[in-house]
N, C-alpha and C positions, 0 to 999 in steps of 0.2 A: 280290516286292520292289518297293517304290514308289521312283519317281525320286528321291525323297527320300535314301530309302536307302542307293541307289543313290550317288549323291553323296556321304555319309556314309561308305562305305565306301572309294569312292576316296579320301578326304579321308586315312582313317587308313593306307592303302596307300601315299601317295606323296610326305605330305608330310614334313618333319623332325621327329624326334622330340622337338625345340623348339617347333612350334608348337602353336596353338591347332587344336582339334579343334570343330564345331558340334555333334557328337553330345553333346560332355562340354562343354556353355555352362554356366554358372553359374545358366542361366535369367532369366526375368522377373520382375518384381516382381510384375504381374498373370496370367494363367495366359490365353493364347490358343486359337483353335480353333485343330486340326494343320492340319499343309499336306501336301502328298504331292509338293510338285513340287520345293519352295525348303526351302534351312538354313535354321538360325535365323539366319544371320549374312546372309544372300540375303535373308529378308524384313526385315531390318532395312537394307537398302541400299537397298530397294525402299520402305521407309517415309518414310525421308530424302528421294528423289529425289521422292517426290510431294508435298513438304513445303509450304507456304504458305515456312516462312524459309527455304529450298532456292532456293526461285524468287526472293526479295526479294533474294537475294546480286548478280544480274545487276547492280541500281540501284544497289549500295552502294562506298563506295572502298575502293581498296587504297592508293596512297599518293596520287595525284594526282585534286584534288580536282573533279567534274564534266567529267571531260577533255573538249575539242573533241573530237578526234580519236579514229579509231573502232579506231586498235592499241593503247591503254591501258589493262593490267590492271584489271578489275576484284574483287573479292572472289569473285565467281562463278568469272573464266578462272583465278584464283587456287588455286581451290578445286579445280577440272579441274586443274592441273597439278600441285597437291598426288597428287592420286588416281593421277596416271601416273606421278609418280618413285617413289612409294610402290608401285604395284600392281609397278614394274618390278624393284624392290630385292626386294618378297614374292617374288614369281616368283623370280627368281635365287637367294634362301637357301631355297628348298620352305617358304614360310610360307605361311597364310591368305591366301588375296588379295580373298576375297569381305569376312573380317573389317577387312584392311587396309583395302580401299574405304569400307567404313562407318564408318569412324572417320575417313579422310580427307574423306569427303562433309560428316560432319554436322559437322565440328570450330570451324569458325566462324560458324556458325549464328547466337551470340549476339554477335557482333560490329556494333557501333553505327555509325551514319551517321558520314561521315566520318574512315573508320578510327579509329587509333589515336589521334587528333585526339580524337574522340568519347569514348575509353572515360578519356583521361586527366582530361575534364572531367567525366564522373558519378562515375568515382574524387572527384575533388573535393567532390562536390556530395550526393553519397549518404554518409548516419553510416556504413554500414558497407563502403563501399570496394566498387572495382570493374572485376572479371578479366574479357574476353572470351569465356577458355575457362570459366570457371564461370557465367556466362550462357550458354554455347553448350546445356553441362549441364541448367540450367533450362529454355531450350526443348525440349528433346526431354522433358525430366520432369513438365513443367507446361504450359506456353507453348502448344506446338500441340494441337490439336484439344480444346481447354479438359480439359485432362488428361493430356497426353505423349502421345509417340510407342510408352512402353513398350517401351524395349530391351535386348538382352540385358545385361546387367552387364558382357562383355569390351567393349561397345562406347560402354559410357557411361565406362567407365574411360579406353578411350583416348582417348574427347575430353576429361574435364579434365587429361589427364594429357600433351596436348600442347605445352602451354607451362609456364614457371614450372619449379622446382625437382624437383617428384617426376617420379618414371619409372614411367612403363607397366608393369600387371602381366604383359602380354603384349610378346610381342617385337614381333609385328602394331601394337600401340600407341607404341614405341619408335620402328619405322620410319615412322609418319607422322610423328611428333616431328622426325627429322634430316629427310626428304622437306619438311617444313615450310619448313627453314629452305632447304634445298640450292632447294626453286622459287621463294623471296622474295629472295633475296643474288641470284640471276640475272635473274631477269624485271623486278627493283627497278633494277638495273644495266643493261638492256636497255632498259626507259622512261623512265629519267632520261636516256642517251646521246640516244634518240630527241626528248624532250624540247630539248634544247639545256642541259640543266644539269649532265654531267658528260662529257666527252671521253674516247676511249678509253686515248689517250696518260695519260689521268689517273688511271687504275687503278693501285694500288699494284704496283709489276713483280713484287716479292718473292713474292707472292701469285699473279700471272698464269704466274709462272716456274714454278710448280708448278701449276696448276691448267688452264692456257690461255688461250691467246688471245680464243677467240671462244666466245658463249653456248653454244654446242651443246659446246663442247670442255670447259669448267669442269663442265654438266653431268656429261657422261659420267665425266672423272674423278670428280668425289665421285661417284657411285653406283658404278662400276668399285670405288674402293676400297673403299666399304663393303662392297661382296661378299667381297673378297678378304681384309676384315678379321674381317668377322664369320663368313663360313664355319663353319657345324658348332659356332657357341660360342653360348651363351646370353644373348648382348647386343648389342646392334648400334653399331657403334662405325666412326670413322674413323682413320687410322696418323697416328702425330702429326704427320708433315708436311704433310697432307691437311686436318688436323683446324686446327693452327695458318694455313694459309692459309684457309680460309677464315673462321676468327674474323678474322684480317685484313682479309678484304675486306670482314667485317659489320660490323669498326668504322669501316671508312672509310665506308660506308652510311650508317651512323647521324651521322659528322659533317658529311660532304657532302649526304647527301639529306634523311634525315629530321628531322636537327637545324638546318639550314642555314635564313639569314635570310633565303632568299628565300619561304620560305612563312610569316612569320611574320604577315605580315598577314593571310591568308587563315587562318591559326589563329586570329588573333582576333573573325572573323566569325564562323569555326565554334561557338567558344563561347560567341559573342554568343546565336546561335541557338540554340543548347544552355538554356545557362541561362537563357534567355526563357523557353521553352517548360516548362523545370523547373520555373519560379518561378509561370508561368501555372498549371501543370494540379498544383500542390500546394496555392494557393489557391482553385482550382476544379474538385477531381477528377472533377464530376459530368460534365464536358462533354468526360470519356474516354469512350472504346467502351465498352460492357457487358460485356465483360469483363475488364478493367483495373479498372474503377469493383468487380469481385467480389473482383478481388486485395485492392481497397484497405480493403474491409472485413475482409477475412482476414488479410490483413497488415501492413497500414499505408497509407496515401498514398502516403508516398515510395517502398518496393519496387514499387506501381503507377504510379509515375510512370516510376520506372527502367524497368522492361518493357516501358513503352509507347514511350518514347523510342530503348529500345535496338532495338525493332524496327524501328524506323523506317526505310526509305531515303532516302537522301542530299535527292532530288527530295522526297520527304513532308514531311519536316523540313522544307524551304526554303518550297515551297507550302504547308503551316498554318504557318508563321511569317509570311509576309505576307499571309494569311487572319486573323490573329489581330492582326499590328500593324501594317502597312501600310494606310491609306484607299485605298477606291474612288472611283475618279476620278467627280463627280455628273456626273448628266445629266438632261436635261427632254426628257420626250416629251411 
């Protein structure tokens, strides 16, 4: 019996009779040489983490845009803490946790410079509109190593299936979905206090009365709960007072942090640079990379504009945007 196996068998021995098994993947689109060591749900975690946009997540924002300061989430530590409330929730229900991780690693992959700043303005700017998670989807299917990452189907399902309206075919896709949110509403709330832009005393009570005080305590309850909800059922779910606090404290988010007029100038640089950069490299696709210039014959300019741009980190965008329209100061030698 190879380690493989081996692993395999433990998988169907110990875990819920809800979850996802690697022996019974749905398989690949393209057909791989075996492994004898790694699942299939191992070598696709192991794909991710070696990924070129795996590594670009460290440059890229989560809400605060090129922070000074070296305690401010990034889309990368974003991305890690996604992986550990998710790997912690799998663990607790006997779900996949190797599948869990690979859908939590690669899920924002396709996520554009300057966060959600980013993806509202190529939503604008692209005819056919523009998801995160369904760019995340494209990098792993196209985007990296000029042909996908080629993964299994449970793992490509839970990344576009972690935001937005549909639900994971897997419970493993499910729990990164609520892990999503349960590490954004805390560590968004953790760097905005740190920030100076929201006060603790300023947290909705109604919401902290049930959930806690302090970032480690809101934590632990929502995942506590969703253990205790989901337990043995085929969905993964929060108890409605759990569930209603923290929709709570994600709309108090969205009107104090994310929607709030203190960034709204810095929104409009970002889209300045945004659609500079759109408008340049749709009137001159040739002066993309050679592989974006291949998209653009196979599928138009503007879905190669989109890719290039969405790849982009936060720092690239800013450096080819005053490579491109900012003058060089002259000089005489």
């Amino acid at each position: 019996m190879t380690v493989k196996e081996m692993l395999e068998q433990v998988e169907l021995q110990n875990l819920s009779k809800f979850a996802a098994k690697s022996l019974y993947s749905k398989g690949r689109e393209k057909p791989i040489r075996p492994d004898t060591t790694r699942t299939e749900f191992q070598r696709d975690r192991d794909r991710i983490i070696h990924s070129k946009g795996f590594r670009r997540l460290q440059f890229k924002t989560q809400v605060f845009l090129a922070p000074e300061g070296d305690h401010y989430r990034t889309r990368l530590t974003h991305t890690l803490e996604v992986a550990q409330v998710a790997r912690t929730i799998a663990r607790g229900l006997r779900l996949n946790e190797d599948l869990t991780e690979a859908i939590a690693l690669a899920h924002d992959l396709g996520h554009t410079p300057f966060g959600h700043i980013g993806e509202r303005t190529l939503n604008e700017l692209y005819p056919n509109g523009f998801k995160h998670y369904m760019q995340s989807l494209r990098m792993v299917d196209k985007l990296e190593r000029k042909g996908g990452l080629n993964l299994t189907q449970e793992v490509r399902n839970g990344i576009i299936s972690h935001s937005g309206t549909h639900e994971a075919d897997t419970l493993e896709g499910m729990v990164v979905a609520r892990a999503d949110r349960i590490a954004y509403i805390n560590h968004d709330i953790d760097d905005a206090i740190r920030a100076g832009i929201l006060m603790q005393e300023e947290l909705p009570k109604d919401a902290i009365s049930v959930l806690g005080q302090s970032h480690g305590e809101r934590i632990d309850t929502m995942i506590t709960d969703i253990l205790s909800t989901s337990m043995d059922q085929p969905i993964i779910k929060m108890s409605e007072a759990v569930q209603q606090a923290t929709d709570t404290m994600r709309a108090f988010l969205f009107k104090n942090v994310y929607q709030d007029s203190w960034r709204s100038e810095e929104e409009q640089k970002c889209d300045f640079i945004l659609k500079s950069l759109y408008e340049h490299f749709m009137n001159e696709p040739e002066r993309m990379p050679p592989e974006f210039r291949e998209i653009a014959q196979e599928e138009g300019t503007a879905r190669a504009v989109v890719d290039f741009i969405a790849s982009m980190t936060d720092r690239y965008a800013m450096r080819l945007f005053r490579q491109l329209f900012m003058p060089e100061a002259f000089s005489v030698f």
